[in-house]
N, C-alpha and C positions, 0 to 999 in steps of 0.2 A: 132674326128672321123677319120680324117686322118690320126694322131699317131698309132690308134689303127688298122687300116687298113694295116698301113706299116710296124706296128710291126708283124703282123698275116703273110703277107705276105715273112718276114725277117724270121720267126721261120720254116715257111715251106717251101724255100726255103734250110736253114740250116739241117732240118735236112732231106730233102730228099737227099742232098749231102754227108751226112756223114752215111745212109744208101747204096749210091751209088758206094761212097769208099770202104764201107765193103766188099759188092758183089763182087768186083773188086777184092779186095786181095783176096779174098778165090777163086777164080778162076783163081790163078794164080798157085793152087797147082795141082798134078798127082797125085791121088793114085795109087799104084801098090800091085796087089795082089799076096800073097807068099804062099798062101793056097787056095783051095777050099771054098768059104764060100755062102752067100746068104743075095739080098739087099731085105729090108723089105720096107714095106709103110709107118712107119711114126718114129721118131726118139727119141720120146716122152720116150718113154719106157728105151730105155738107155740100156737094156738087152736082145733084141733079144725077146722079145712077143710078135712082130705084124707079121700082116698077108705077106708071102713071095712073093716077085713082080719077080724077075727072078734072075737067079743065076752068081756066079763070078768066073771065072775060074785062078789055078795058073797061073802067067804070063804075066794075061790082065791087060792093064792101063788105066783108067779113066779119066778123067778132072773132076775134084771137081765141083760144082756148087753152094752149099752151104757149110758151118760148124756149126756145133752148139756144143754146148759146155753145158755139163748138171754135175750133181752133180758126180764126177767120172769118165765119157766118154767125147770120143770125136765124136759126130755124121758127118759123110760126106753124103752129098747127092748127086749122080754119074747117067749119061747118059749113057743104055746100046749103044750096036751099032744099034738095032732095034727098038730106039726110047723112050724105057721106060725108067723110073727115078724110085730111089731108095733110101733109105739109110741104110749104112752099119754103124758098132759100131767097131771105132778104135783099136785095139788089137795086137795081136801078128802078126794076119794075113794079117798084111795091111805096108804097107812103101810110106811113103807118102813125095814126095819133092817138089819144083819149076819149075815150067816150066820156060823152059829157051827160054829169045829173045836172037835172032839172030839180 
């Protein structure tokens, strides 16, 4: 019972860390946007069909908060400044780098 208790223990430890990590790197990216576009509610879709949560002006830069990655896209999920969250569908209209430590 022990074994099995410290094995349960071992695995959810493990893998809450290497979901912990992932979070971490993807927030260490900036999207910047190079077009007028528009972040949607869910990211599933991969094509721009969900319902629209607020819009992204050329210029403004983001801090990532998630990524996802689907069959052909690259989903980002973005903080406006007035609190809402979004995800936008990687394209032409996005440039996306590292935020950089000082």
């Amino acid at each position: 019972m022990k074994i099995l208790l410290s094995s349960i223990i071992i695995v959810f430890i493990l893998t809450y860390g290497v979901v912990w990590f992932d979070t971490q790197q993807d927030r260490e990216n900036i999207l910047r946007v190079k077009k007028d576009s528009i972040a949607f509610e869910d990211w599933k879709c991969g094509y721009l069909c969900n319902t629209p949560i607020f819009k992204v002006y050329d210029g403004e830069k983001y801090n990532v908060l998630r990524i996802r990655y689907g069959k052909g896209f690259m989903a980002f999920k973005i903080k406006s400044k007035n609190g809402l969250t979004g995800w936008t569908i990687l394209d032409g209209q996005y440039e996306i780098t590292k935020l950089e430590h000082n």
